[in-house]
Backbone as numpy.savetxt, mean C-alpha at the origin, in Angstrom:
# Nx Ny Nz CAx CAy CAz Cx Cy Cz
12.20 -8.32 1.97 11.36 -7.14 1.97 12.25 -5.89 1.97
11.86 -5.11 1.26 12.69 -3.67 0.97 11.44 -2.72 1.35
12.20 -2.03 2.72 11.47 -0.77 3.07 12.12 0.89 3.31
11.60 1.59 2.43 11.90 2.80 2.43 11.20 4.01 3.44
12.49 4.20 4.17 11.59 4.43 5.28 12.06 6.22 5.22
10.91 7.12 5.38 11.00 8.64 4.81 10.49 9.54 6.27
11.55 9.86 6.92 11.28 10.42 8.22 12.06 11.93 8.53
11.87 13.02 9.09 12.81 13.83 9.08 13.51 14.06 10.11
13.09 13.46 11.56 13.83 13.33 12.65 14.78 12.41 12.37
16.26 12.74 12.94 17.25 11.61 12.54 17.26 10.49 13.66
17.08 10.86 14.89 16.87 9.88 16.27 16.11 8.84 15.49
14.58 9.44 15.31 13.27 8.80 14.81 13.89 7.54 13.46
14.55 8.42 12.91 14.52 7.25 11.41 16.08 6.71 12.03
16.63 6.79 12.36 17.33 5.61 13.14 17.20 4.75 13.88
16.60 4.68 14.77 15.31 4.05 15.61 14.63 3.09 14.93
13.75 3.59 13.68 13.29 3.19 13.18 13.96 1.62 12.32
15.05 2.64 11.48 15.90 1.70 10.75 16.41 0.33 12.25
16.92 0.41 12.93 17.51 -0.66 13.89 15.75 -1.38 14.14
15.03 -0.62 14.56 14.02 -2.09 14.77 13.75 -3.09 14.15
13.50 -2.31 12.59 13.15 -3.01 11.80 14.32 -3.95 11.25
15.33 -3.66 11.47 16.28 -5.00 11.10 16.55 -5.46 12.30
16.44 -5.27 13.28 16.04 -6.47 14.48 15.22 -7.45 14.59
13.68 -6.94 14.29 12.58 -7.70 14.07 12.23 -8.45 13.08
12.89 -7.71 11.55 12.85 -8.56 10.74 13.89 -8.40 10.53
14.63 -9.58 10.19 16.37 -10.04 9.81 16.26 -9.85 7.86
15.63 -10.12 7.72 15.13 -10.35 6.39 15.39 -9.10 5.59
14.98 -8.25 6.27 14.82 -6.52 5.79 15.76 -5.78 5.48
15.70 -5.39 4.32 16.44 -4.30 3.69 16.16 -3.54 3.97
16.89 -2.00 4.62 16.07 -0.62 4.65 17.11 0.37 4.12
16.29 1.54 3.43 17.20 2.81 3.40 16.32 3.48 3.64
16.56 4.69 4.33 16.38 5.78 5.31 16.28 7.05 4.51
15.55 7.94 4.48 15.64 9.23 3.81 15.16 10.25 4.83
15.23 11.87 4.73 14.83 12.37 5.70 13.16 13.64 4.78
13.47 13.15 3.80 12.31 14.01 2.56 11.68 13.47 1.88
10.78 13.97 0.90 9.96 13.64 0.29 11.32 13.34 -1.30
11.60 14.36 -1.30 12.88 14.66 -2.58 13.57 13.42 -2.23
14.18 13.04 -1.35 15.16 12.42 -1.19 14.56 11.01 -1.24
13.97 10.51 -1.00 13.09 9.35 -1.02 12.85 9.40 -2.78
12.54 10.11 -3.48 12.12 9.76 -5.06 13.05 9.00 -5.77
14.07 9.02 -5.40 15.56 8.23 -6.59 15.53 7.02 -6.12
14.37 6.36 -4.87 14.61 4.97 -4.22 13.52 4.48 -4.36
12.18 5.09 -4.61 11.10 4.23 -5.13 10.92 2.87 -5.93
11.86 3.15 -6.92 11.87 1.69 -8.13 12.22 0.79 -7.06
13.07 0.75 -5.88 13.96 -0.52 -5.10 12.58 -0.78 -4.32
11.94 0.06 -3.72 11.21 -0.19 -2.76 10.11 -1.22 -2.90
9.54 -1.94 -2.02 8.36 -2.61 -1.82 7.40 -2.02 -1.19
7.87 -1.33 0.32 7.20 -0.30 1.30 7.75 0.46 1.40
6.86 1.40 1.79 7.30 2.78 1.92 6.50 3.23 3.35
7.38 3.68 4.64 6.76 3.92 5.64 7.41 5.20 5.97
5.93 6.43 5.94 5.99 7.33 5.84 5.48 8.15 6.49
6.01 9.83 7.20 5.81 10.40 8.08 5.14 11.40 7.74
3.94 11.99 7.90 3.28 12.72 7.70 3.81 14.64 7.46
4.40 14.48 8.50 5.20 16.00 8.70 6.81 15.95 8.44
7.20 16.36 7.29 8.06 16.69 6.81 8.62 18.00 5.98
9.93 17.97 5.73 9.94 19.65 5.08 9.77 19.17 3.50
9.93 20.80 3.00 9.32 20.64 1.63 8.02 20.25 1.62
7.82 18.82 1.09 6.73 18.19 0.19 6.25 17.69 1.25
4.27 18.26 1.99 3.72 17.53 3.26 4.05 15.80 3.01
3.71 14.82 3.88 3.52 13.46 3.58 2.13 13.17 2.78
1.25 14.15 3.00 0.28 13.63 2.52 0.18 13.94 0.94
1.35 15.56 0.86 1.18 15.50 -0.62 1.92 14.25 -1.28
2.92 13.45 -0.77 3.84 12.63 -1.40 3.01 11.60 -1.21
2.55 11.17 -0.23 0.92 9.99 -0.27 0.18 10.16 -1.80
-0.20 11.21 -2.22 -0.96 11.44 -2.94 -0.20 11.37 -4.40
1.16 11.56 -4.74 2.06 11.81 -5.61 2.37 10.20 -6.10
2.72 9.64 -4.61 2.58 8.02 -5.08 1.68 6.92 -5.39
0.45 7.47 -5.13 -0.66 6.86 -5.44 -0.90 7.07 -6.72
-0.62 8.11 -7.61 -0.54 8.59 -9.19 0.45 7.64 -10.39
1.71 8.28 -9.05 2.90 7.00 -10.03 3.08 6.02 -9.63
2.81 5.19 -8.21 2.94 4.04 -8.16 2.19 3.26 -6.64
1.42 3.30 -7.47 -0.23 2.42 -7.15 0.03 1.25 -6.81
0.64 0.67 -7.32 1.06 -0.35 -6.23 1.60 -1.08 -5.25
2.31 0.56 -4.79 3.72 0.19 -3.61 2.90 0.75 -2.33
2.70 -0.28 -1.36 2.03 -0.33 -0.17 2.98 0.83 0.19
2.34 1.57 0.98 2.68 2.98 1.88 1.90 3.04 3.14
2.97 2.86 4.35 2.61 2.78 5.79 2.59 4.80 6.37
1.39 4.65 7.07 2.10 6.16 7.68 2.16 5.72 8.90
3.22 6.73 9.38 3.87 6.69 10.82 3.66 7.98 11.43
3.25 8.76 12.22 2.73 9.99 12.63 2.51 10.63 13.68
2.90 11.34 14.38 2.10 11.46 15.78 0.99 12.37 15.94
0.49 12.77 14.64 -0.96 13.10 14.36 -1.79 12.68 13.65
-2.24 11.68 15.26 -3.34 11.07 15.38 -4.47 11.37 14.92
-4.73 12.28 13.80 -6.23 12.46 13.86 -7.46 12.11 13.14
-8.26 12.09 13.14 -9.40 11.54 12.25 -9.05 12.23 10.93
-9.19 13.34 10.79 -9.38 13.96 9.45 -7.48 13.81 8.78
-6.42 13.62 9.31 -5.34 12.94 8.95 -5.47 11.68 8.24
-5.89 10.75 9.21 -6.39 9.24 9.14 -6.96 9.27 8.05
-8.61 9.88 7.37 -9.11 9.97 6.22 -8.90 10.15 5.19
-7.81 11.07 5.15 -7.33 11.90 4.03 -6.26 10.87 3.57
-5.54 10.09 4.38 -4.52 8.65 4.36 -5.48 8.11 3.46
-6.08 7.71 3.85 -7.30 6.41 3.30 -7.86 6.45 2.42
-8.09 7.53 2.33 -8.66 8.17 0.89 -7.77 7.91 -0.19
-6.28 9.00 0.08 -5.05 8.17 -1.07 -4.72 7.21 -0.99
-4.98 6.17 -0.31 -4.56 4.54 -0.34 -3.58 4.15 0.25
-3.38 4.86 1.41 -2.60 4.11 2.33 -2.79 2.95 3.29
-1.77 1.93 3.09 -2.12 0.43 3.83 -2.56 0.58 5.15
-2.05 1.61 5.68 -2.51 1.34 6.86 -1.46 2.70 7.69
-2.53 2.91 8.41 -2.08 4.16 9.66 -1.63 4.10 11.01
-0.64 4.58 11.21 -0.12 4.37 12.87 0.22 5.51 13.19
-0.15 5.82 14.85 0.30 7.34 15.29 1.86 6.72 15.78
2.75 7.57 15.82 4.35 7.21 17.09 4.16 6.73 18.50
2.62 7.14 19.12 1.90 6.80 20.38 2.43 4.96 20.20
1.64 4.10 19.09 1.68 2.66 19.41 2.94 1.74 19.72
2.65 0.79 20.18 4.20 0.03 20.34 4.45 -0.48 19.18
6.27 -0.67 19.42 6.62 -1.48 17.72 6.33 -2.31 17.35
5.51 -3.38 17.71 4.94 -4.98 17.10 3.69 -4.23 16.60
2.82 -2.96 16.88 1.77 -2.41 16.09 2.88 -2.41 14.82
3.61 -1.53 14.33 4.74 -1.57 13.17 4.71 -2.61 12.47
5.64 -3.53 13.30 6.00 -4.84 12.30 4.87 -5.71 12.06
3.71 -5.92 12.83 2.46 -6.33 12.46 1.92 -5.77 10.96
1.97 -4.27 10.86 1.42 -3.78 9.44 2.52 -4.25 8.54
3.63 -4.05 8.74 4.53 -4.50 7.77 4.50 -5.78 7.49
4.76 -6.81 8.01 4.64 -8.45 8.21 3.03 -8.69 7.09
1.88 -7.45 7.22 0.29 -7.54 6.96 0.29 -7.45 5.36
1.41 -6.48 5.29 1.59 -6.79 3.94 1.97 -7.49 3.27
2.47 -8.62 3.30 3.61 -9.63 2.94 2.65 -10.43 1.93
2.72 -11.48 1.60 1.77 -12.39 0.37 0.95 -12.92 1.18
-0.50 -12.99 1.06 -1.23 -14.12 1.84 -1.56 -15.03 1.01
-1.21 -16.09 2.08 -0.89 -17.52 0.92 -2.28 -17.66 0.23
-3.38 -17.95 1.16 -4.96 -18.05 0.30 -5.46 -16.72 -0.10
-6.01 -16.36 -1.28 -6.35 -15.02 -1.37 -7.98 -15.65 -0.92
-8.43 -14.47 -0.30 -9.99 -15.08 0.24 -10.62 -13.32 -0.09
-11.67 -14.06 -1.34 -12.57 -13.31 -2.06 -13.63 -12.48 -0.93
-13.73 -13.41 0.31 -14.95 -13.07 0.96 -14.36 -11.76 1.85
-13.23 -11.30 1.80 -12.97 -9.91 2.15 -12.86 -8.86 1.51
-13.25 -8.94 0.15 -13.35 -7.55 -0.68 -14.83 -7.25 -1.14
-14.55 -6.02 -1.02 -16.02 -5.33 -0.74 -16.68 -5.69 -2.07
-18.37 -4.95 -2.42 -18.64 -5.08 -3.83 -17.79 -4.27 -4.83
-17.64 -3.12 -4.50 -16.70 -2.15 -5.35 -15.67 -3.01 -6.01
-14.58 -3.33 -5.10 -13.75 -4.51 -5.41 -13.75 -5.41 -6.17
-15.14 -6.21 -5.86 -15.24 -7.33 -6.64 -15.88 -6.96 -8.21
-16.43 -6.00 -7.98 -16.61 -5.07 -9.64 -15.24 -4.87 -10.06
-14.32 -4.08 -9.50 -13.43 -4.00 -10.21 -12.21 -4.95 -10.53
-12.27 -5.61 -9.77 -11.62 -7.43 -10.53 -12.36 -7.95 -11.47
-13.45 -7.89 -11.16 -14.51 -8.50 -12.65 -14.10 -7.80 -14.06
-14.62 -6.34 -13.57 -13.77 -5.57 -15.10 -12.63 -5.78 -15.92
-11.42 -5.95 -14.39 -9.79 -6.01 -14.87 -10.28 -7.16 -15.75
-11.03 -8.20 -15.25 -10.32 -9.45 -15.88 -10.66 -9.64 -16.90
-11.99 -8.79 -17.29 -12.59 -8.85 -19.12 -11.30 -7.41 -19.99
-10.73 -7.55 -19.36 -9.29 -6.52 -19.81 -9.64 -5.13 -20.02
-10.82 -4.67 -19.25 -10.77 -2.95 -19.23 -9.51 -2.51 -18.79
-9.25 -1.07 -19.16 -8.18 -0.04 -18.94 -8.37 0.08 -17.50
-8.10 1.03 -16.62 -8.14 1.96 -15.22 -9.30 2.74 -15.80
-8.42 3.23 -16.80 -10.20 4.47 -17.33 -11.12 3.98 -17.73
-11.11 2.84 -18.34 -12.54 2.50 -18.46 -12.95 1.54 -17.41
-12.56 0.78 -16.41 -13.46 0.64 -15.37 -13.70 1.84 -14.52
-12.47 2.78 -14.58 -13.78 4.18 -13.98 -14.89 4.95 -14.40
-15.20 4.78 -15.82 -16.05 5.00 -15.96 -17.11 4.76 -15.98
-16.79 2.66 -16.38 -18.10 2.11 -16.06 -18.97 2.30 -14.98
-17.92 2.26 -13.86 -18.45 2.31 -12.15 -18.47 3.38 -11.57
-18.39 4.81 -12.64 -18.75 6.34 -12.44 -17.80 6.78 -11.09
-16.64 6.27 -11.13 -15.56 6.40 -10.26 -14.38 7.07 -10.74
-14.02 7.75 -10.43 -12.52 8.46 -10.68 -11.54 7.57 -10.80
-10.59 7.74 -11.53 -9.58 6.57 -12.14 -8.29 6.80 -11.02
-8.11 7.45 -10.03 -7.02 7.61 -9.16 -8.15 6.67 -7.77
-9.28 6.40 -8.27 -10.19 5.31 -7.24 -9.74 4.04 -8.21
-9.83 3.69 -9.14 -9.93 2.53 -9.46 -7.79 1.89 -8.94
-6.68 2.89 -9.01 -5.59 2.41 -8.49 -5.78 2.19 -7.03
-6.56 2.90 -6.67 -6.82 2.66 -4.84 -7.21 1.51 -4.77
-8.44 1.16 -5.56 -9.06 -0.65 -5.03 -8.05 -1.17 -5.28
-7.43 -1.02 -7.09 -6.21 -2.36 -7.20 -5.43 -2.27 -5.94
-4.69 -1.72 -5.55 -3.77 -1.82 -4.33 -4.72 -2.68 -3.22
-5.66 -2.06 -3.07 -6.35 -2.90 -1.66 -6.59 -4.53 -2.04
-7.22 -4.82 -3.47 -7.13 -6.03 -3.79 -5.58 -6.67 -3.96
-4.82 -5.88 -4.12 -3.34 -6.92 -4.00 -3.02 -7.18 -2.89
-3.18 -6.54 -1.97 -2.91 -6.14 -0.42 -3.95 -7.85 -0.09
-5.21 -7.22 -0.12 -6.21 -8.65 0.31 -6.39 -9.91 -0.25
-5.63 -9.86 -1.51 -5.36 -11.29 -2.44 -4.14 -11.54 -2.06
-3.01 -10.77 -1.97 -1.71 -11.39 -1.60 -1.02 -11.51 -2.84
-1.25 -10.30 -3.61 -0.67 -10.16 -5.25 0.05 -9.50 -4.99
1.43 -9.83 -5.87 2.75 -9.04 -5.68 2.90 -8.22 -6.64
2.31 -7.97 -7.26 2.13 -7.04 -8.78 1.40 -6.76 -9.49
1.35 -5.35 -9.90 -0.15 -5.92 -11.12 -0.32 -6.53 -12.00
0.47 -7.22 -12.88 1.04 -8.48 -13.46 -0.37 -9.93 -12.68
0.54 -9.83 -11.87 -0.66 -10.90 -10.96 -1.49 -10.85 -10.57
-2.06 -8.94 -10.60 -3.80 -8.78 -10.20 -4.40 -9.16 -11.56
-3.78 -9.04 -12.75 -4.80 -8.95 -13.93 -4.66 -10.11 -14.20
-3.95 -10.85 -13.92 -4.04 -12.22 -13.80 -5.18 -12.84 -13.32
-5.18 -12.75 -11.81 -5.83 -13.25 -11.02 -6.98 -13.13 -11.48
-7.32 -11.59 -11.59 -8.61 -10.98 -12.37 -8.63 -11.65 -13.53
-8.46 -12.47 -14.56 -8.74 -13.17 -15.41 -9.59 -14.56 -15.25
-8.61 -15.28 -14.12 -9.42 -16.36 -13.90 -10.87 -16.17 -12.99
-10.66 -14.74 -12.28 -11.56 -14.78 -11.75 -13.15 -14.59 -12.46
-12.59 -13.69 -13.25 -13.81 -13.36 -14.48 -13.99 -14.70 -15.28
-13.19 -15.60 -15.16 -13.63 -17.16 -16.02 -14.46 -17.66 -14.78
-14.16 -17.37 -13.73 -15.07 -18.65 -12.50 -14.04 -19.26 -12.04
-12.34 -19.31 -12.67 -11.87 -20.10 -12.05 -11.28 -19.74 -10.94
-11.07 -18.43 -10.48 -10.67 -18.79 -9.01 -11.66 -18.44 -7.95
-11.45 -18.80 -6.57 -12.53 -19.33 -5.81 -11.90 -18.70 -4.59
-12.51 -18.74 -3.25 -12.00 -18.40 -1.86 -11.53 -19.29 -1.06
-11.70 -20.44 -2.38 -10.97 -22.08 -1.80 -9.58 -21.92 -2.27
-8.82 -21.29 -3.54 -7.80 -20.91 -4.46 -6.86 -21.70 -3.22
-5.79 -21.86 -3.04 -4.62 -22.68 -2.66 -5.03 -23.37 -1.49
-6.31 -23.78 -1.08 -6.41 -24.26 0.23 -6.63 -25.91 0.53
């Protein structure tokens, strides 16, 4: 697992960096303290765990920047503002998942670990939206044209794909339109590797 971790406190993203190769041995990390500085490491990355308040570019504008160019790289926020209308505005651009600095570190490596492949993909956790838009992928609509079918904005239709790779345990979109193929034949099921 390769995580790019984008913090501007240096304590904080050092900290950070040592847990995570404590907890997971496995883990690759590089450390940035910006939004700028983090862009030349995207292609390496898998995750991206990211701090809301930073200089330059907010987190949420770079939330929003990566959800445009790359829709399918899970993005953790890390934050110590906690707040609802923070939280939403995350969720809205498609972030995996939200943590204030308040939680302990196994909250962390739990979201990180959450992302990893799940071996059975199980259909019975994606919403209808979802399951419309796997149906579409798999009769080979564009992004734009399942947003239009489903009168959805096409920066919504990269949000579901991510959540369906996230909840299928697809490592690419390669393997969502895949998946979405057989699924649109009938052949895969919520039984799929079990």
């Amino acid at each position: 697992m390769r995580v790019l971790v984008v913090e501007d406190h240096t304590l904080v993203r050092e900290g950070l960096v040592r847990l995570l190769k404590e907890a997971l041995p496995e883990v690759e990390v590089r450390a940035v303290g910006s939004a700028e500085e983090a862009r030349p490491h995207l292609d390496w990355a898998e995750r991206v765990l990211l701090d809301l308040s930073l200089p330059g570019i907010p987190g949420l504008s770079f939330l929003a920047e990566l959800a445009e160019n790359y829709p399918d790289l899970p993005v953790v926020i890390l934050t110590a503002y906690d707040e609802p209308a923070f939280r939403a505005r995350a969720e809205e651009l498609g972030a995996s998942a939200f943590l204030s600095k308040n939680e302990p570190p196994e909250k962390l490596i739990e979201a990180l670990k959450g992302l990893a492949p799940i071996q059975a993909p199980r259909l019975d956790r994606l919403s209808p939206t979802e399951r419309a838009v796997l149906l579409l992928l798999g009769q080979g609509l564009s992004n734009a044209e399942v947003a239009e079918r489903l009168g959805i904005e096409e920066k919504t239709v990269y949000t579901h794909r991510r959540h369906l790779m996230y909840k299928l345990g697809l490592k690419n979109a390669s393997e969502l339109i895949r998946f979405a193929a057989l699924y649109h034949a009938g052949l895969a099921t919520s039984e799929k590797n079990s």
